[in-house]
N, C-alpha and C positions, 0 to 999 in steps of 0.2 A: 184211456182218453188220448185223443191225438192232441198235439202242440199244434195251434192254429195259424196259420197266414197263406200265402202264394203257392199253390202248387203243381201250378200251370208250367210244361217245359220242365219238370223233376227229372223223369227217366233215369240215366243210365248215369245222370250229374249225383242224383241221388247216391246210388249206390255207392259208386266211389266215394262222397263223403262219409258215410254208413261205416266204411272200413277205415277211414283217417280215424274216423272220432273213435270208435272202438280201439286200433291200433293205442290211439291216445289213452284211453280210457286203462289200458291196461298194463301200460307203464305205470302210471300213476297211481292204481290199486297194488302195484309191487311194493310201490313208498307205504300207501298206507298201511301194506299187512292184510288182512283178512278182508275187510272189509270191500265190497267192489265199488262202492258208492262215495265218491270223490269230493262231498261237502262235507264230509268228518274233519275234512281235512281242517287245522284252524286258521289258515289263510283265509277261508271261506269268511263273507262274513254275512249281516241281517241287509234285508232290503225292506222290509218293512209289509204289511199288506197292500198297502195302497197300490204297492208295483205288483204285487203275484195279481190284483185286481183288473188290472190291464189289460188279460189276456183270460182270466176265468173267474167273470163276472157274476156265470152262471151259479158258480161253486159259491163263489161268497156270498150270495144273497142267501142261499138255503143257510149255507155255515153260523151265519149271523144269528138264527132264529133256533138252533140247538145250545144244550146247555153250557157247552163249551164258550161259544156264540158270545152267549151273554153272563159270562162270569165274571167280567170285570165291569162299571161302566160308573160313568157321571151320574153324581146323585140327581135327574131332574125325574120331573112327577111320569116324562111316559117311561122310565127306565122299573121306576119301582111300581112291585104288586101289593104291597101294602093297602090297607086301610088305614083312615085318621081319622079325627076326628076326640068327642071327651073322653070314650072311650080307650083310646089307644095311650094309653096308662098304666105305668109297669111299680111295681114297689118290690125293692128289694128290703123284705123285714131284716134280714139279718144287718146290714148296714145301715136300717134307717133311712133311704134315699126312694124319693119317689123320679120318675122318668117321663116325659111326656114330650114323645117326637110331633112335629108338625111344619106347616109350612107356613114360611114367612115369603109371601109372595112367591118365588118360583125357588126360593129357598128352603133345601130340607133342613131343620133344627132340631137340639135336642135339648130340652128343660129339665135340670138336675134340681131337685127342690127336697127341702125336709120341715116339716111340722113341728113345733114347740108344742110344749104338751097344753096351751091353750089352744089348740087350733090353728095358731097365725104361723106365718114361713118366717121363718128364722134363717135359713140358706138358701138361695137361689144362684146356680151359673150355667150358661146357654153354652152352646157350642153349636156351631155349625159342622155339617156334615157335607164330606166332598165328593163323596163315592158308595156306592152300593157293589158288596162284593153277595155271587149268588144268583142262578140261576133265575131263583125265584120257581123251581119247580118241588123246592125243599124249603128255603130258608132265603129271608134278603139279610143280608149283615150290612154294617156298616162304619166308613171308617172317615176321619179326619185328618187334612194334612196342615201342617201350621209350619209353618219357617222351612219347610220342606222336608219335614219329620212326619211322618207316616203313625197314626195310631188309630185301634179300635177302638168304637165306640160301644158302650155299653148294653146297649137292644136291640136285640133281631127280633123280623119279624116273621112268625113259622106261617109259610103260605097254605098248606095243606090243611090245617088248623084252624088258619084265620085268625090268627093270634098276636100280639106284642108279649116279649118277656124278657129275661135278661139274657145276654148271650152266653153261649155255651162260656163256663166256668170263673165265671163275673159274679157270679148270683155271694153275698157276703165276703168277697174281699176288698182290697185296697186298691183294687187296679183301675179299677172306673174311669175314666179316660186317658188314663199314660198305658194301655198298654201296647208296647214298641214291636210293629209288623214289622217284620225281618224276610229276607230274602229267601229263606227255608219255606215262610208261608208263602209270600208273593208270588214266586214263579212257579208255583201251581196252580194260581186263579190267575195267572194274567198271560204275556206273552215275559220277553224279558226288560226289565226297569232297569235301568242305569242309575245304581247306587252310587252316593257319595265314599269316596275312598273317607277308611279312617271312622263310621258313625256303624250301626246296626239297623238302622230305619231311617235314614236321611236318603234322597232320591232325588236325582237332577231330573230325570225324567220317567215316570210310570206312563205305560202303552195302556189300550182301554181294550183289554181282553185280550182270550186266549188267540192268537193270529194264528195263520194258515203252517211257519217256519217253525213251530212248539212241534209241530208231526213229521213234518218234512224237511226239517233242517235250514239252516242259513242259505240265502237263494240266490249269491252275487254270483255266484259260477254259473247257473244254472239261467240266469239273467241274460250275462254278456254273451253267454253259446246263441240265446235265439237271437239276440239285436245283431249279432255279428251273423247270421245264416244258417246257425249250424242245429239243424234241426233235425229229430228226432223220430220215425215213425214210431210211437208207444204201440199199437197193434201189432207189432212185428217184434220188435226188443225194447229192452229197456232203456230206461235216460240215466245216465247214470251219475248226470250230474245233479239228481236231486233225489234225495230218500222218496220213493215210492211203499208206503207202509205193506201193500198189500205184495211187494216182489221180496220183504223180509222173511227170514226161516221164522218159522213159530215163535222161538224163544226170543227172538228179537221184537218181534211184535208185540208178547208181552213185554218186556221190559220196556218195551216204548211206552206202553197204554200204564204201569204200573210204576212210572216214577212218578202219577201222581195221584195212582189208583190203587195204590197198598199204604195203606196208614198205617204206620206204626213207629217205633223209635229210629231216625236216621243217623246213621255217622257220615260225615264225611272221609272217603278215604282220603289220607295222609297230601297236600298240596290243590287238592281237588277244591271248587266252591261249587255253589248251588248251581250258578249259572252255567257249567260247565259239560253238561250233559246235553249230547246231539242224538236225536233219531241215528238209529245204526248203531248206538255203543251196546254194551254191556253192562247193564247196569253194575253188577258187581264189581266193574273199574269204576266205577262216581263216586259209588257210597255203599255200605249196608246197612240193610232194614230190617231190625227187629219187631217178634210179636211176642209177646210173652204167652205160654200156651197154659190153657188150667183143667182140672179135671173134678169133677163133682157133681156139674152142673151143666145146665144149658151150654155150649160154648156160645160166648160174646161176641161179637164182630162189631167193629164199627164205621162209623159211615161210610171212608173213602178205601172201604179195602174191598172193592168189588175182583179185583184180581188174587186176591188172595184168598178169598173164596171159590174162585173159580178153580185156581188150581188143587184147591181140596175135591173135585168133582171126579167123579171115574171118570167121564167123558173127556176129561184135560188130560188124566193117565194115556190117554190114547196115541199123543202128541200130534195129532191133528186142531188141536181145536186152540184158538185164540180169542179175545176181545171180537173181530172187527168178522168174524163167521157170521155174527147176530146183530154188531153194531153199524153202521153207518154214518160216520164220523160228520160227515158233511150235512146228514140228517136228521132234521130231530126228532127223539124218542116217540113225542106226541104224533107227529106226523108221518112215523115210520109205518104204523097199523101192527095189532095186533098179530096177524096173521102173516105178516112176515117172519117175528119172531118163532110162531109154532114150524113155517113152514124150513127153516135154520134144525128144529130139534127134528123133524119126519126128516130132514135129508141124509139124517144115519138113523133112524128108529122107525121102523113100518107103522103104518096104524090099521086095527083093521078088528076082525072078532078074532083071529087067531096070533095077534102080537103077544109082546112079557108083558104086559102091562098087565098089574094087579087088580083092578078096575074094570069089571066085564064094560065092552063100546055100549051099549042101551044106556048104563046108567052115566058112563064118562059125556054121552052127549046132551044126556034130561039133566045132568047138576052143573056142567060148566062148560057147555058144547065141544064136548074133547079138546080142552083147552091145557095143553102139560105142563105150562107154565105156575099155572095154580097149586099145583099141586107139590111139581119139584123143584120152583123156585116160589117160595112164599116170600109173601111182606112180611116186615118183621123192621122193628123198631132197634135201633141202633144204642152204643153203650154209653158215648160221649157227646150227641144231638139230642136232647127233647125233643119230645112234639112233632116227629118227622116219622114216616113207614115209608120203606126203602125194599126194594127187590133182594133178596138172597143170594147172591150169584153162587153158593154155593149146591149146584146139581145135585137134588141126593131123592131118596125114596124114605118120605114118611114114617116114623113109627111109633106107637103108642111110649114104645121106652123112652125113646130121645123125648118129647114130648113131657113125661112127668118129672124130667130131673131140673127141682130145682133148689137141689142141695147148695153147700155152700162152696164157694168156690177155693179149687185149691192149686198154689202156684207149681207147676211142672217143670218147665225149663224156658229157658229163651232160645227162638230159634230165629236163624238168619235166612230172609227168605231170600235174599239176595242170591249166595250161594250157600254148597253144600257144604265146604270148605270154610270154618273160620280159623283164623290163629287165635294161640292164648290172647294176643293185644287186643284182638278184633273184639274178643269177644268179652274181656276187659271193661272197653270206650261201649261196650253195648248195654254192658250193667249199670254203668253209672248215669247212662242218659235216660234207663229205664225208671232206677232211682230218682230222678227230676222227673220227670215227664209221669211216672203210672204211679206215684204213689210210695212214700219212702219210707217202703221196708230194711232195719240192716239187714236181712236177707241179702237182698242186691249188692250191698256193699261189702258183704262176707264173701260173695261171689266174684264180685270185682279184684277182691285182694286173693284171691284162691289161685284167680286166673295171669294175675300177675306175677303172684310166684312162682307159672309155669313157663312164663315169657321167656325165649331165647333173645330176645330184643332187647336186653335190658340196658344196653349201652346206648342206644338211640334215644334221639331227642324227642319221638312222640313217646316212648315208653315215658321218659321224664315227665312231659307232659301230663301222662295219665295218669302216673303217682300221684303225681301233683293234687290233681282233681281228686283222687280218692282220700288223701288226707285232708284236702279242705272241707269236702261234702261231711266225711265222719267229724268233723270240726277238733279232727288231731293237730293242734298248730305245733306244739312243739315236734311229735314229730314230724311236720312240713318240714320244720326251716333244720332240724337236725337233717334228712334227707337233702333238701339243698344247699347245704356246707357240705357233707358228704359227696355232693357231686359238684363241689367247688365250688358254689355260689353260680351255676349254670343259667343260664337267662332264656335262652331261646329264643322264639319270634311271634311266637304268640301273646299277644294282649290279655286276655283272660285268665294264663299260666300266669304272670307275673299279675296281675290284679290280687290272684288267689295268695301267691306270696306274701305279697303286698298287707293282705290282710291276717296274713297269719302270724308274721309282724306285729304288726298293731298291736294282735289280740294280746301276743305277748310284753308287751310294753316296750318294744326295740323299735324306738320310730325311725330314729337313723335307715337302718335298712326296709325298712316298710314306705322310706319315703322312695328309696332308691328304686326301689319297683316297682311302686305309685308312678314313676316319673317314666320308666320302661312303659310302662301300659299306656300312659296316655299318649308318646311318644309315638307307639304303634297305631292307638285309635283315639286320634283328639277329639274326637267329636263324640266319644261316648260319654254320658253324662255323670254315669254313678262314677266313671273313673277319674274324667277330670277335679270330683266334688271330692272325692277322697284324697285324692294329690291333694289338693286344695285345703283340705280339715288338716292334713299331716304338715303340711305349710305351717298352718296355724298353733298347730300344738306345738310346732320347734320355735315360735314367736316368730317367725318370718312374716310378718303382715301386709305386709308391701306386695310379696308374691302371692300372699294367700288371695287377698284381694283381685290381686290382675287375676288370677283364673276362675275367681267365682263372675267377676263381671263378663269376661271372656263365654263361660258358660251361660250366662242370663243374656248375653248376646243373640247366643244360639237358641235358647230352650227358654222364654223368660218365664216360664209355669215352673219351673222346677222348683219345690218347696224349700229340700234342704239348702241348696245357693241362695234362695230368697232369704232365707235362718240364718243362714252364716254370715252372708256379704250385713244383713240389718241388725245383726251384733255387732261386726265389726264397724260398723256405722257408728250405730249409739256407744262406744267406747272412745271415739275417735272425735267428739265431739260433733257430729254429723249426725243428730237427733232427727231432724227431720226426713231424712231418707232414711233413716232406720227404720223409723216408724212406719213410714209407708212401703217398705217392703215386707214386715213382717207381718204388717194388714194385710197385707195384697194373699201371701201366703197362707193366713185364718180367711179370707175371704173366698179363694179357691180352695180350699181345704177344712172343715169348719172341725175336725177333729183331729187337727195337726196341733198337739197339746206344748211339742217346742216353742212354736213360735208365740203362745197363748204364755206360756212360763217364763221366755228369755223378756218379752215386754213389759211384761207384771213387773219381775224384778229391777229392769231399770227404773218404770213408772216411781218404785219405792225405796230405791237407790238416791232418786233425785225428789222424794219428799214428795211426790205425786199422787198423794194417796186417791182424789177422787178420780183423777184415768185408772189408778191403777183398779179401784173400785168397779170402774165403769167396766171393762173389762174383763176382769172376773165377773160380773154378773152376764156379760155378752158369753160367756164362754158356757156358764152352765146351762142358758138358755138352747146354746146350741147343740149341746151334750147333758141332756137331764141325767141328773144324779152321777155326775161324772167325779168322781171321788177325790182324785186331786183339785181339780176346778174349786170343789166346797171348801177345801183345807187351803187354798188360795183367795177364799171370800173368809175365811176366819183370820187369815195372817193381816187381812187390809184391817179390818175390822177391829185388831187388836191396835193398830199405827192410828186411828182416828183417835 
């Protein structure tokens, strides 16, 4: 594509610029190293779409209309492909909670409702929804921002299906609407959000979808060249002040398409964040990406690993072939045509009656008009989406074997698809987030500590780190904190190292130093909430109530849903003579929470503390309504019972 404006009188002015800017260009690719492409650089900075808009308006109207397109956007009714209606009604039995999205005038909503066993609603609380993350050619998800805290809401809706249901791995736990979208997920469905320093899901500003600079990097160089003249014939060389994906080597191309297109467990490398990765890098300088690999059975894949599929394909062994051979980034799928796709596979595969194909041409055109996609990419259903059939990017040829295995699966190893090269550390931080993340076998954590024993690293501060985490995960606290006197009482700079301390502390009954790293973590991240509320509980345990206090209100400042602050600060209320705000915080907490049994127990007890027996009455019978046959609840309607 040529760069557009004036090119009346160019000639021979042209040329000579041609060789400044090149001249230019290639001092500059000396600074960066390898790279020729001059927005790596991190001087460079976002300009936004609005301005790449200005000059390729063409691009953006198609880009708009592909799945990238519309990955991110405002909850209103033309963004979502849902159905509503009485219908569109989700029940999750394992929790007991029924769900019913709809609209409230041009508002999307969501009604969290639960039945007493007469039939009547015993819990109802609404939420608004502020965004739809999701194509909508798989899945609408949806999330809520409140104080500028970022979280999932509990129901997707599966478009291919035509379905409401609970979102992917919501379905019987406690996460229902506190779960905290983090910058790991964000800045793969969006472009990039400006996080609050200090929180995990706090955000001054979230962009509404994937932009044009998620492919092509930061655009202010590449900006000020054309406003300033200095333009570029693309049909002749390249620009090289802005990633061109299609002038990338293979391997880079992948790992452009594949930082958001290989699912599977991420580490950050060592100083690195999410946000950190430009078109052009290497993915293996950002982070590595674990898969855990198995044998027995069918192999798994899941949704977003179309590139790690691909690279299992002979045709990828080739090192000709990438994402964007087949894809059309600025186009979307639906309106790409089929026939593009086949005519991508015939541009290395002949078709004919004398080609490999196993499939005499008669019958390949009477069963699916010689269509190779059918055949050597099948749909197939994903490990960690319901209700979704999703193309195979993995190239392969059919066979009755692969086909019957579906033994039980068995764990093989973890591999780094990132590079071929892990160290013991690397592959350490790989086990243990696979342990969180896939399913917590010790296996992993036998593994983790295997590989730390091989670690030459052991004197650095991320090895500390690691330790750290694998004693906390196996819930080894004595040995945590014997390791952390051994390494001096070592602190480091990470927030979550010291939380983990923190709590290993605790566990141990040494709150003096659990507070001290209580105090570290929140230090580093005030705005995280399980940390500020533990500083805060450890406050309280050493009788400091003054300070306990300032940080739980500090925290209900910020988050005023948060149950355990709502418990703690409405304890410390009702001891404090401050009855009335007790009460009504630790309502507020049974009221968004209806099997938060803290706050149903710490109120019962004062209720009968202060000779209350019919609140304390009333209460306990509100509690077993909302929790039938809730076993301490009844043993709390026999304690009142016995005070009357």
């Amino acid at each position: 594509m040529k760069n557009t404006g004036s090119h009346k009188g160019y000639g021979a002015a042209l040329i000579l610029l041609l060789f400044a800017v090149a001249a230019c260009g290639k001092a500059e690719r000396e600074e960066l190293g390898a790279s020729p492409f001059l927005n790596l650089h991190d001087s460079v900075s976002y300009v936004g779409m609005e301005t790449c808009m200005t000059c390729h308006a063409n691009v953006h109207a198609s880009f708009k209309k592909t799945g990238m397109g519309r990955s991110f956007g405002r909850a209103g009714r033309s963004r979502s492909d849902a159905h509503f209606g009485p219908d569109a009604l989700v029940y999750d039995s394992a929790a007991n909670f029924y769900y019913h999205p709809y609209w409230d005038g041009d508002t999307l909503k969501v009604l969290e409702y639960r039945l007493g066993e007469s039939g009547d609603t015993v819990h109802r609380r609404i939420e608004k929804v502020d965004y739809i993350i999701g194509s909508g050619q798989h899945t609408n998800s949806h999330m809520m921002q409140k104080n500028g805290y970022l979280f999932q809401v509990p129901v997707t809706y599966y478009t291919q299906k035509k379905i409401w249901d609970m979102a992917p791995g919501f379905r019987g736990t406690r996460s229902r609407f506190g779960r905290a979208i983090g910058m790991e997920c964000l800045s793969c469905h969006n472009a990039l959000p400006q996080a609050v320093p200090g929180s995990e899901n706090k955000y001054e500003k979230i962009p509404l979808g994937i932009d044009c600079e998620r492919c092509h990097g930061p655009g202010s160089l590449h900006v000020e060249r054309i406003r300033s003249g200095q333009l570029t014939d693309t049909s002749r060389m390249a620009d090289y002040s802005i990633v061109n994906p299609a002038r990338l080597p293979v391997p880079l191309q992948m790992d452009l398409c594949q930082r958001c297109h290989l699912q599977g467990v991420a580490v950050l490398n060592e100083g690195k964040h999410w946000e950190d990765f430009r078109p052009g890098m290497r993915l293996s300088d950002f982070a590595q990406v674990f898969l855990p690999r198995f044998e027995g059975a069918r192999d798994p894949f899941l949704m977003a690993s179309q590139a790690e599929r691909l690279r299992q394909s002979k045709c990828y062994g080739e090192g000709t072939l990438s994402c964007i051979n087949c894809h059309n980034p600025h186009i979307s799928v639906k309106e790409t045509g089929r026939a593009h796709f086949i005519r991508a596979c015939l541009g290395c595969h002949k078709s004919g009656p004398d080609d490999d194909c196993s499939m005499p041409l008669p019958q390949r055109l009477n069963s699916n008009n010689n269509d190779c996609i059918d055949c050597h990419m099948q749909r197939s259903g994903s490990v960690d989406i319901p209700h979704v059939a999703i193309t195979d990017h993995r190239i392969s040829v059919p066979s009755a074997e692969e086909d019957d295995k579906n033994g039980e699966l068995r764990f093989v190893r973890l591999e780094n698809l990132s590079t071929t090269e892990s160290s013991p550390l690397t592959m350490a931080r790989g086990f243990l987030r696979l342990y969180e993340g896939f399913g917590r076998r010790v296996a992993y954590l036998d593994s983790a500590a295997l590989y730390l024993s091989q670690s030459r690293e052991q004197q650095s501060v991320l090895y500390f780190e690691t330790r750290v985490h694998s004693y906390y995960l196996r819930e080894d606290y004595a040995g945590l904190a014997g390791y952390v006197e051994h390494r001096e009482g070592e602190r480091g700079e990470d927030a979550y190292t010291a939380f983990r301390i923190s709590e290993a502390y605790a566990a141990l009954g040494r709150d003096e130093r659990a507070l001290k790293y209580a105090s570290d973590a929140v230090s580093l991240m005030p705005l995280q909430a399980e940390f500020r509320n533990r500083y805060a509980s450890l406050l309280l345990r050493s009788g400091k109530i003054e300070a306990a206090e300032k940080n739980f209100r500090f925290l209900l400042s910020e988050e005023p849903w948060y149950l355990p602050a709502l418990a703690n600060l409405g304890t410390i209320c009702l001891n404090t003579g401050r009855e009335d705000e007790g009460e009504q915080l630790l309502l507020k907490a049974v009221a968004l929470d209806p099997d938060y049994n803290l706050a149903y127990r710490n109120l019962i007890q004062y209720y009968l503390s202060r000779n209350l027996v019919k609140k304390a009455g009333d209460l306990a019978r509100l509690w077993i309504r909302k929790q039938a046959g809730n076993k301490e609840a009844l043993e709390w309607i026999e304690k009142v019972k016995q005070r009357k």
